[in-house]
C-alpha positions as CSV (number, residue, x, y, z in Angstrom):
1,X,6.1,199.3,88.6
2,X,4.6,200.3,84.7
3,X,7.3,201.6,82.3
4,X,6.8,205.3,82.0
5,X,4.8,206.4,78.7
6,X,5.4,209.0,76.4
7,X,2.5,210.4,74.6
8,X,3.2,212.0,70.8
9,X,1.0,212.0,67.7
10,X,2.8,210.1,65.2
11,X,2.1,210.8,61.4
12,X,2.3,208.4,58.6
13,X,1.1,207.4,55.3
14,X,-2.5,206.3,54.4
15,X,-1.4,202.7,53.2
16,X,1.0,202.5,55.5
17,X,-1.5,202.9,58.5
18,X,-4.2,200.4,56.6
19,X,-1.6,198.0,56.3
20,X,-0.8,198.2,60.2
21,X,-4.6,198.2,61.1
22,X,-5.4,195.1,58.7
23,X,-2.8,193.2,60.6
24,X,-4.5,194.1,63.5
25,X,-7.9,193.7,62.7
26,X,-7.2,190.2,61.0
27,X,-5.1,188.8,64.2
28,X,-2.2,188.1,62.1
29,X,0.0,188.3,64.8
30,X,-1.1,189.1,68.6
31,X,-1.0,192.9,68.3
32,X,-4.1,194.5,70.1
33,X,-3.2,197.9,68.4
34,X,-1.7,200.1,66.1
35,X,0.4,201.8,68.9
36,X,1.4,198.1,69.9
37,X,2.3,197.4,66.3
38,X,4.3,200.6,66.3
39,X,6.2,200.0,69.0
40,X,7.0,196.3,68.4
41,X,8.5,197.6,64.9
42,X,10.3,200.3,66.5
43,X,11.7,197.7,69.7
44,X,13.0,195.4,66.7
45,X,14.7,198.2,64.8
46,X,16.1,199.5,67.9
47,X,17.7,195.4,68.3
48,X,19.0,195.7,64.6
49,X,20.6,199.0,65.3
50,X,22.2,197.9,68.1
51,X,23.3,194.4,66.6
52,X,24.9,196.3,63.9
53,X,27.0,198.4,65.9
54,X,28.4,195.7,68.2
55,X,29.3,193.8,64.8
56,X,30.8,196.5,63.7
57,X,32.6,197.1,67.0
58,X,33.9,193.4,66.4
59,X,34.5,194.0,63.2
60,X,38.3,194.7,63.3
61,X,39.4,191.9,64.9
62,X,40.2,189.9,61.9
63,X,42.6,192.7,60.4
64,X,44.0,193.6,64.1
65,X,47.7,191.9,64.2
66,X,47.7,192.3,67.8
67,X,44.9,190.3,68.6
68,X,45.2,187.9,65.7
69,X,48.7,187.2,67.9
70,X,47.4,187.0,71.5
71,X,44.2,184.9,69.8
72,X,47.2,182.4,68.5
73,X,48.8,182.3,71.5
74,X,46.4,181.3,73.5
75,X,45.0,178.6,70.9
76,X,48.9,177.2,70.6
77,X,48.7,176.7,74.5
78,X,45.3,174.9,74.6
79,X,46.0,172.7,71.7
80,X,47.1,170.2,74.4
81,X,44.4,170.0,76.6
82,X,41.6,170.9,73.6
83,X,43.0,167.3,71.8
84,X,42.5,165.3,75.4
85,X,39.0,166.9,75.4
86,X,38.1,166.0,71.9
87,X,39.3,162.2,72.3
88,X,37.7,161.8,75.5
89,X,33.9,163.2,74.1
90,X,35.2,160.9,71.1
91,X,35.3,158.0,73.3
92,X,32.0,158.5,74.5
């Protein structure tokens, strides 16, 4: 089944619509249209958006004592079994 469209007039600038069409016309990329180009750019802006909030989601782990302990923890109890690993790849 085709992904529902929306249809809405979208205005930009002059240059900035040339610029979109020339890459289209000259088959820079595989676009077949403006409104293809349009909503590539707006699918990877969209990614950065949401990349940037899931970073900064993560972003407090480095300060947060409580899981800079349990991280610790855990590392202190596979230190064991992580060196056995390492020399066995080692002896490879």
């Amino acid at each position: 089944m085709a992904p529902q469209r929306k249809t809405l007039q979208v205005r930009m600038p002059v240059p900035l619509y040339r610029h979109a069409k020339q890459v289209v016309d000259e088959e820079i990329e595989e676009i077949s249209s403006v409104n293809e180009f349009i909503v590539r750019a707006i699918k990877e802006k969209l990614k950065r958006i949401n990349e940037a909030k899931i970073d900064a989601a993560f972003s407090g782990m480095g300060t947060d004592e409580k899981y800079l302990r349990t991280t610790g923890q855990i590392s202190h109890e596979f230190a064991t079994s992580d060196w056995q690993a390492f020399k066995v790849s080692e002896e490879k």
